[in-house]
C-alpha positions in Angstrom: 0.0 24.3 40.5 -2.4 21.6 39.2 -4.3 24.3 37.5 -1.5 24.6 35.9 -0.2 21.2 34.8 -3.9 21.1 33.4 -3.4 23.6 31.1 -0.3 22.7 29.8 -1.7 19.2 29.3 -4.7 20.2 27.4 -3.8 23.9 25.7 0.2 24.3 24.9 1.4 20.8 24.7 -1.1 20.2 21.8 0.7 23.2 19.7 4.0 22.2 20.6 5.8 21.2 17.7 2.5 21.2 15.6 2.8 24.1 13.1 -0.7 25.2 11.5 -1.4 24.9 7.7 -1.0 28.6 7.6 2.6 28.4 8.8 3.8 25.8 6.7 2.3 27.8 3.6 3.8 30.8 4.8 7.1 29.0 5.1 6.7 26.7 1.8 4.8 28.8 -0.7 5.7 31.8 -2.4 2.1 32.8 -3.4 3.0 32.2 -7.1 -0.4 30.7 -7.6 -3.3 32.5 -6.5 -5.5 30.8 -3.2 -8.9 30.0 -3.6 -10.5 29.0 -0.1 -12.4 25.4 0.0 -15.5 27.1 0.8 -15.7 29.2 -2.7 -14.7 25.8 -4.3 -17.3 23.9 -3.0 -20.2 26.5 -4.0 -18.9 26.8 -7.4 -17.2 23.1 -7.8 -19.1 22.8 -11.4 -17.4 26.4 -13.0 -13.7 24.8 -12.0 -11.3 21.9 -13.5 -10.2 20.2 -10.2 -6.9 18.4 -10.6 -5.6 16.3 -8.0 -1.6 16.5 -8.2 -0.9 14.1 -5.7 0.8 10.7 -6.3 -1.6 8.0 -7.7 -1.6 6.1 -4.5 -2.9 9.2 -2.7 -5.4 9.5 -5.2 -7.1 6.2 -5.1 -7.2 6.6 -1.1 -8.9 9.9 -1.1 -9.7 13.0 -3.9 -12.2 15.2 -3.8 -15.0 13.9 -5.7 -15.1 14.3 -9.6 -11.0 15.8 -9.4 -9.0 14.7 -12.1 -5.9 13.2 -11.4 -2.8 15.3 -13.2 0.0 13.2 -12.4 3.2 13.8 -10.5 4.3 16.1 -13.7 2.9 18.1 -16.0 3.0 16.8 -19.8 2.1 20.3 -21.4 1.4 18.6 -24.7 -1.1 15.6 -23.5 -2.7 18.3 -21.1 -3.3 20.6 -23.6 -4.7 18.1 -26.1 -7.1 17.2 -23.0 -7.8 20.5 -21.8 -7.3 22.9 -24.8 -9.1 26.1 -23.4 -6.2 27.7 -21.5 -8.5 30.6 -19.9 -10.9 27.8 -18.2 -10.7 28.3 -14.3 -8.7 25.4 -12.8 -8.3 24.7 -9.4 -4.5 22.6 -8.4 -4.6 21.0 -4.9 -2.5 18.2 -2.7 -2.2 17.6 0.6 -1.8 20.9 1.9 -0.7 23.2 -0.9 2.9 22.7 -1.3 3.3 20.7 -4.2 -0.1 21.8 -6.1 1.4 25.7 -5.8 4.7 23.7 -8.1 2.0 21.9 -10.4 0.3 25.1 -10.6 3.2 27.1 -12.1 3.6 24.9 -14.3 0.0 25.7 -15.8 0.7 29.3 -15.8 3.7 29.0 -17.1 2.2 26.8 -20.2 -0.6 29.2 -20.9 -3.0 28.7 -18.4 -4.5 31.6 -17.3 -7.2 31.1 -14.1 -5.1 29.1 -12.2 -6.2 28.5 -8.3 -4.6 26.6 -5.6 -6.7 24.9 -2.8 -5.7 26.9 0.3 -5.2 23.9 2.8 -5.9 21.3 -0.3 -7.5 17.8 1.0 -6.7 18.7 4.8 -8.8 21.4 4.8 -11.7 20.4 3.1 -11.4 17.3 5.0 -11.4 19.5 8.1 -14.5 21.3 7.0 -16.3 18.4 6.8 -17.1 18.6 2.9 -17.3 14.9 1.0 -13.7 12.7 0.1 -14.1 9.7 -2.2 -11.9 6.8 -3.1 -10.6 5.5 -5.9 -14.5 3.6 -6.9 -15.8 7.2 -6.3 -17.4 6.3 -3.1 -17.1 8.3 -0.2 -14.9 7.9 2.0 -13.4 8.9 5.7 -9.8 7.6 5.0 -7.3 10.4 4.3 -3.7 9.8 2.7 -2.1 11.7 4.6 0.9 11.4 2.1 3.7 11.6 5.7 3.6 10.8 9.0 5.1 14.4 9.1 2.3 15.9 7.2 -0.4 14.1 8.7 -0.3 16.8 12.0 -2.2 18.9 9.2 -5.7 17.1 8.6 -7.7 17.1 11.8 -10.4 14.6 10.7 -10.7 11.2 9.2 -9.1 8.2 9.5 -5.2 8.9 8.5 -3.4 6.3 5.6 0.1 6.1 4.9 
């Protein structure tokens, strides 16, 4: 019986109530935007655009380094002055991948041909240990984690609301 209580303690009360990152995208996204996985992004950071499409305040706790930051919503006509080439490879992410797959339609749907979205965004790259910076592009181990809701996502790092 203690056995028992042991491994309840320690292996299923963890996961109760805690749905993985690949639930909640299975439940949230439609796959609209194709996935890129953070470890192709961070061998190849220097052939993608990263855009950050979190809310500012996210931003300045944690991006990954040398991400641009896109703004809640997309202005297709400022973008595009900015970012003119619509076949460069650009890379959307957020806290998980719920909101960049949105921000991501919205490229494609302006033009945009080589759109990716972060599979697991910040929380997963986080998670795999790669580098986060702040808002003075220093790295960091804070983490917006944007919710307390969300923040059962990101395994690492110290957690801001």
């Amino acid at each position: 019986m203690k056995i028992l209580g042991i491994i309840f303690f320690f292996i299923i009360s963890p996961m109760l109530g805690q749905e993985s990152i690949d639930l909640a995208l299975e439940k949230y996204n439609r796959e609209s935007v194709p996935y890129i996985s953070v470890e192709e992004l961070h061998k190849n950071k220097e052939k993608y655009l990263i855009l950050d499409t979190r809310k500012k305040e996210e931003y300045n706790v944690s991006h990954i380094p040398n991400a641009v930051w896109s703004g809640e919503l997309l202005e297709e006509s400022a973008f595009a002055k900015a970012y003119p080439d619509k076949s460069q490879p650009i890379v959307v992410y957020c806290s998980i991948g719920v909101r960049s797959e949105k921000f991501g339609e919205s490229l494609q749907n302006a033009g945009y041909k080589n759109v990716y979205n972060l599979y697991g965004s910040i929380f997963s790259w986080k998670d795999r240990g790669y580098t986060i910076s702040n808002k003075k592009e220093n790295p960091t181990d804070s983490i917006h984690v944007y919710s307390k809701a969300w923040s059962k996502y990101v395994k690492t790092g110290i957690k801001v609301f």
